[in-house]
N, C-alpha and C positions, 0 to 999 in steps of 0.2 A: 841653466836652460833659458832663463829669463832675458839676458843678454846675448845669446846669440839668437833668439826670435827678435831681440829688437835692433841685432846687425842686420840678421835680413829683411824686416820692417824698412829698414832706410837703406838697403839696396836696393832695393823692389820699389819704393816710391823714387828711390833718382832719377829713373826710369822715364818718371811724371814731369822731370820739371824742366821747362824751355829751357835750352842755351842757344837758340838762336832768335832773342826778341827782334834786334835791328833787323834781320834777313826776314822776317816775319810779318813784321809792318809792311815792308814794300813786296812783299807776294804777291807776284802776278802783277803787277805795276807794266814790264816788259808785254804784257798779251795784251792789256787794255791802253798800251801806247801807237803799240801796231794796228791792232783792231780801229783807231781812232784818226790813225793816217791814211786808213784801207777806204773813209769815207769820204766820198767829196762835199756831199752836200748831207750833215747830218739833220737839219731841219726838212727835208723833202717830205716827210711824211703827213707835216703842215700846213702844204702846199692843197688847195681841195682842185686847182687849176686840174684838166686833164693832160695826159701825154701823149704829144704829138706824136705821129708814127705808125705804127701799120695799125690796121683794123682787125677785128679779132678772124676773122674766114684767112686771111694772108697768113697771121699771125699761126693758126690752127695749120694750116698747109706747111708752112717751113717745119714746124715739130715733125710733122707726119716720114715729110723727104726727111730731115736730120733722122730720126728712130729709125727708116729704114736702110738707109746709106750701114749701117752693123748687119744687116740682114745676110749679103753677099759680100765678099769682098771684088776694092774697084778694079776697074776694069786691066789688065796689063798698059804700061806706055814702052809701043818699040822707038827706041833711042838709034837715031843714026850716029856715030862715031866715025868722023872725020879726021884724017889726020895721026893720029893715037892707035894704040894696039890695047887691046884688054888682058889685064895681068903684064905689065912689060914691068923689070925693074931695074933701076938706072943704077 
């Protein structure tokens, strides 16, 4: 009885132990490679200079139109078709 509690003892624990230490170390290496080309300038936060560019009323307006542009959808475009038939297949 003794020994087969301590075969499953050391099946149950192999369970526990790494076999993938190399693939383990560089985890997530690929996300923090991308994430770090994704930045242009990773010092801007440094920067106390302001940013040139709209003012906050402009700023506040473009959100307003962008949120409501989902509201309706846009308007139809009639398309003249010159030349060409709709549905033709050659």
């Amino acid at each position: 009885m003794n020994k087969l509690a301590i075969a499953l003892l050391l099946v149950l624990t192999a369970g526990c132990s790494t076999v993938t230490p190399n693939y383990d170390t560089k985890f997530g290496d690929a996300v923090r490679q991308a994430k770090l080309k994704m930045i242009i300038n990773p010092d801007a936060g440094k920067n106390p200079d302001q940013v040139a560019g709209m003012d906050g009323k402009a700023a506040k307006e473009t959100i307003n139109l962008y949120q409501g542009s989902f509201k309706a959808p846009p308007p139809a475009v009639n398309v003249i078709n010159i030349g060409g038939s709709l549905g033709a297949t050659q």
